[in-house]
N, C-alpha and C positions, 0 to 999 in steps of 0.2 A: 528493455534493451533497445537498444537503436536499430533502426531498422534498413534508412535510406539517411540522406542527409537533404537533398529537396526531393520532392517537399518535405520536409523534416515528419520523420514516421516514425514511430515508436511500439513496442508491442509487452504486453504481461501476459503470466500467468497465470490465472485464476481458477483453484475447484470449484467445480460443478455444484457441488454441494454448500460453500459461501455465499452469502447474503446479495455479496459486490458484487458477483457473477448473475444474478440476476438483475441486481439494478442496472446496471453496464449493459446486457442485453436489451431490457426495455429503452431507458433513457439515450441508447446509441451515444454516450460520453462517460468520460472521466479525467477526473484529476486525478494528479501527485503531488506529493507532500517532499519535499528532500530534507528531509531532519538532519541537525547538526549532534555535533559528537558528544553532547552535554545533555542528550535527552531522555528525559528519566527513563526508568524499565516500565516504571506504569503505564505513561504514555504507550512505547510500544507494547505490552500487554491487553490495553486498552484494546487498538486495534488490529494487533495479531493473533489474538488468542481468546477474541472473545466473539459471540457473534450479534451480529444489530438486529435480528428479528425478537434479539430480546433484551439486549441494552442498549439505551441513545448515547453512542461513542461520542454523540456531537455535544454530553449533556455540559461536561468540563472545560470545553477548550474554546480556542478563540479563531473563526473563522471570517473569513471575508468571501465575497461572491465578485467575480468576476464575468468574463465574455460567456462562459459555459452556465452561469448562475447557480454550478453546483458549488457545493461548500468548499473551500480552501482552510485546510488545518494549517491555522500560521503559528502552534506553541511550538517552539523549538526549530521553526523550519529556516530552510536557508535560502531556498529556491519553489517555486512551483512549476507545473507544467497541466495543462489543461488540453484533453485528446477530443477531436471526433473520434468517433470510432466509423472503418471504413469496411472493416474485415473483421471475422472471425472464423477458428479453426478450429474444429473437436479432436483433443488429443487422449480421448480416454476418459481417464478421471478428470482431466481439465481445458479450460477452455483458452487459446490463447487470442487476448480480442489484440488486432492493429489498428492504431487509428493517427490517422494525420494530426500536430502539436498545431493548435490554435490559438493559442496563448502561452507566453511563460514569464517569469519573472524572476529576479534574482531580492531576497527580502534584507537578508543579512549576509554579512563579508565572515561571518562563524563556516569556522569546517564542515563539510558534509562529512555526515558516517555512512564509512562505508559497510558492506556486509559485512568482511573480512574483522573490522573494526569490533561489530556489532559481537562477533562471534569467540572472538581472540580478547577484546580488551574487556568487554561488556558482560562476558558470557554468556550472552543469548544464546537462545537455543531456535530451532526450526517449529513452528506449529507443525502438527500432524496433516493437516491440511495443505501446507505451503508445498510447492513443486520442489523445494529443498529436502524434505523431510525422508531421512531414513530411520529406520527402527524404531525401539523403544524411546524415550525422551527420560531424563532424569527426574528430582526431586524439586529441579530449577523448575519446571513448566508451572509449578504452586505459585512459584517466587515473582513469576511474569505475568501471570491471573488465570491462569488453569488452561485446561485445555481447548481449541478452538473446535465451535459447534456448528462451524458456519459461517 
């Protein structure tokens, strides 16, 4: 979510118990991906519902390295955004890192999807992990690559 607009600040969610969340803490950076409306479910099950201490998310897709030198997922994407990270805050189960926008770009003129989109057209569902997540999850969580470990 938007934080400030200068310096252009930005802030996520992240469980404590995800991969991201560690890397993010060491490496003080991160990217964003903004996926357009045509992108498969694998894709996102790929990286919301699977965890990287024990698959390489990065093994299928097509990235590029930019100012931050971390990886930019360009399959599907429409825009990026590449963060320091300047802050973070313990909210419990998660962590919300803020970090001032260092970089961004715009890839393709394709629609972004939005959540609402993701949730209503797509029928995605929330990881158990995501700051979205209520309750049980249905027989879709198989459908999007199981449940997230992290």
């Amino acid at each position: 979510m938007q934080i400030t607009a200068e310096p252009p600040t930005i802030a996520v969610s992240i469980n404590k118990e995800n991969f991201t969340c560690e890397i993010i803490s060491k490496s003080k950076k991160f990217t964003i991906s903004i996926l357009d409306k045509q992108t498969p479910m694998s894709l996102i099950g790929t990286f919301g519902f699977k965890c990287g201490r024990t698959v390489d998310k990065m093994e299928h897709v097509t990235c590029i390295q930019k100012e931050s030198m971390i990886p930019i997922v360009t399959d599907h994407t429409t825009a990026y955004i590449e963060v320091r990270l300047i802050n973070k805050i313990d909210v419990g189960t998660h962590t919300v890192f803020i970090g001032e926008v260092t970089n961004a770009d715009l890839i393709t003129d394709k629609e972004p999807m939005t959540y609402e989109y993701y949730h209503d057209v797509k029928g995605g569902l929330s990881p158990k992990n995501a700051p979205t997540y209520v309750g049980t999850q249905s027989k879709k969580e198989t459908k999007q690559g199981g449940k997230n470990n992290g």
